[in-house]
C-alpha positions as CSV (number, residue, x, y, z in Angstrom):
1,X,3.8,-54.5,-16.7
2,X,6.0,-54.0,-19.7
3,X,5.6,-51.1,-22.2
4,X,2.6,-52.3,-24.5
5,X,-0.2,-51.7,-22.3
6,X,0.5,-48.0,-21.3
7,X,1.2,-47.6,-24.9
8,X,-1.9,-49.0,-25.9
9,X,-3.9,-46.6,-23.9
10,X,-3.4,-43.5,-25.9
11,X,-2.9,-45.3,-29.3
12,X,-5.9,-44.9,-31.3
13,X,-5.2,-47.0,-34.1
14,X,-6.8,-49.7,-33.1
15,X,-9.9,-48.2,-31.0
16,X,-11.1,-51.5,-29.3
17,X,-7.7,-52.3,-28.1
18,X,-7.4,-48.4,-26.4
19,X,-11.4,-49.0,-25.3
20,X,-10.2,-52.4,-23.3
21,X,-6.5,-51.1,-22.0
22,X,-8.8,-47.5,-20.6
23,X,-11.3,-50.0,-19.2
24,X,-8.5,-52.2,-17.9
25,X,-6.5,-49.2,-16.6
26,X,-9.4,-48.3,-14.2
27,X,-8.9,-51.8,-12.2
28,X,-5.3,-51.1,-11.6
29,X,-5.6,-49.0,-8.3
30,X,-6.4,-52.6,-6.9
31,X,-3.0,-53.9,-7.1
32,X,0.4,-53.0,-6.4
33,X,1.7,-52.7,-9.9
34,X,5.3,-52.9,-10.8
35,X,7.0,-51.4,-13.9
36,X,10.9,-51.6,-14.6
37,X,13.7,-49.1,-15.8
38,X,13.0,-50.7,-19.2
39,X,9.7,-49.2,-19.1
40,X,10.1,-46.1,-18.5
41,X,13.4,-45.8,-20.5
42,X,11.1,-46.8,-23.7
43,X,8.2,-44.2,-23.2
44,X,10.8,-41.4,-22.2
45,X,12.2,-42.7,-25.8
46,X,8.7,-41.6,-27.5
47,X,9.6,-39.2,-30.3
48,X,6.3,-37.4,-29.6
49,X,7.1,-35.4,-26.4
50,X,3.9,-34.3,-25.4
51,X,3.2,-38.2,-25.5
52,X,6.3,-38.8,-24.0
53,X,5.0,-36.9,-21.0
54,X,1.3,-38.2,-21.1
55,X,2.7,-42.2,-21.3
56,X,5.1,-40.8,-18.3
57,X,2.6,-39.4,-16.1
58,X,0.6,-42.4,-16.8
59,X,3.0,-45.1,-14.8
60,X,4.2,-42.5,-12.3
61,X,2.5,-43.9,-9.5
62,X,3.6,-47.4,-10.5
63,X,7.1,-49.2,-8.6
64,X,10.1,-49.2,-10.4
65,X,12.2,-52.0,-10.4
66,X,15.8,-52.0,-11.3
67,X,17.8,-53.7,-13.8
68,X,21.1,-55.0,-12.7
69,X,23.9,-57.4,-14.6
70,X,21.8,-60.3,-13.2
71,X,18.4,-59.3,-14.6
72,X,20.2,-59.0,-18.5
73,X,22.4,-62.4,-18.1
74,X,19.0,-64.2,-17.4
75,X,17.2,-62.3,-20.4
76,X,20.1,-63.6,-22.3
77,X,19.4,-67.1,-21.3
78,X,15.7,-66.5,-22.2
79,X,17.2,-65.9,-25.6
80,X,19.7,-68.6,-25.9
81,X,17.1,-71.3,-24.4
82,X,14.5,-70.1,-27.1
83,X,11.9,-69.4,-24.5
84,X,11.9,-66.0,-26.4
85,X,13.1,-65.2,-30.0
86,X,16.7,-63.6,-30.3
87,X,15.2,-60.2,-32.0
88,X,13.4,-59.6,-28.9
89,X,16.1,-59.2,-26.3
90,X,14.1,-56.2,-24.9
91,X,10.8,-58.4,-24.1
92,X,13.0,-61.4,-22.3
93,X,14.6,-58.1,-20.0
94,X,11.0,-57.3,-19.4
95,X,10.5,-60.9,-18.4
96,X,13.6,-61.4,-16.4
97,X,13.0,-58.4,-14.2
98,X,10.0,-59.6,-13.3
99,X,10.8,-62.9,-12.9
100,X,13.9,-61.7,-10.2
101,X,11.3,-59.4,-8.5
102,X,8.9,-62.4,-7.6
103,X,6.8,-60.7,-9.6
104,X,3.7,-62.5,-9.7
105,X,1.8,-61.9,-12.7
106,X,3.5,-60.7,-15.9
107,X,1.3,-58.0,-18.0
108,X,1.7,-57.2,-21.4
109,X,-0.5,-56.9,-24.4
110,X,2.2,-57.8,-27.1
111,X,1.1,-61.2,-28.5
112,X,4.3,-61.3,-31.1
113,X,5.9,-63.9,-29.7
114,X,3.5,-67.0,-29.3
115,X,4.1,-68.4,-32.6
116,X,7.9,-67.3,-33.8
């Protein structure tokens, strides 16, 4: 699961995309759900920190994968193959990570990328 979804749950600008992540959140204790060291960098990076902490909490109980030199050379190839657009170097680590992992479904609500 990359970033977007957690931060999706308390983001209230758009209330039927926080009403379908809160909905979708409640399935989740179903699966063994994997986050990476991206992740949790990017919501420790939330200026708010009482929403910092709330995001945190959020994925605690989720596994953390690691990022090694392996997982950012193949996010690089993401980019260089055009698979995913050069500004978004970040969202092709997310990929990667879970592409080394076996990972077998990729979750993320950012929708950017499918027309660059």
């Amino acid at each position: 699961m990359d970033t977007s979804i957690p931060s999706a749950y308390y983001d209230s600008r758009d209330k039927s995309r926080q009403k379908v992540t809160r909905g979708f959140w409640k399935t989740l204790d179903s699966y063994k759900v994997f986050i990476s060291e991206l992740v949790i960098e990017e919501l420790s990076a939330v200026t708010d920190k009482v929403l910092s902490i709330k995001l945190s909490d959020l994925v605690k109980r989720f596994h953390v994968l690691n990022i090694g030199e392996f997982e950012m050379q193949l996010a690089k190839e993401y980019v260089e193959a055009e698979a995913i657009p050069s500004r978004a170097l970040t969202d092709a680590l997310h990929l990667a990570v879970a592409s080394v992992n076996d990972v077998d479904i990729f979750l993320s609500w950012n929708f950017k990328h499918s027309q660059y």
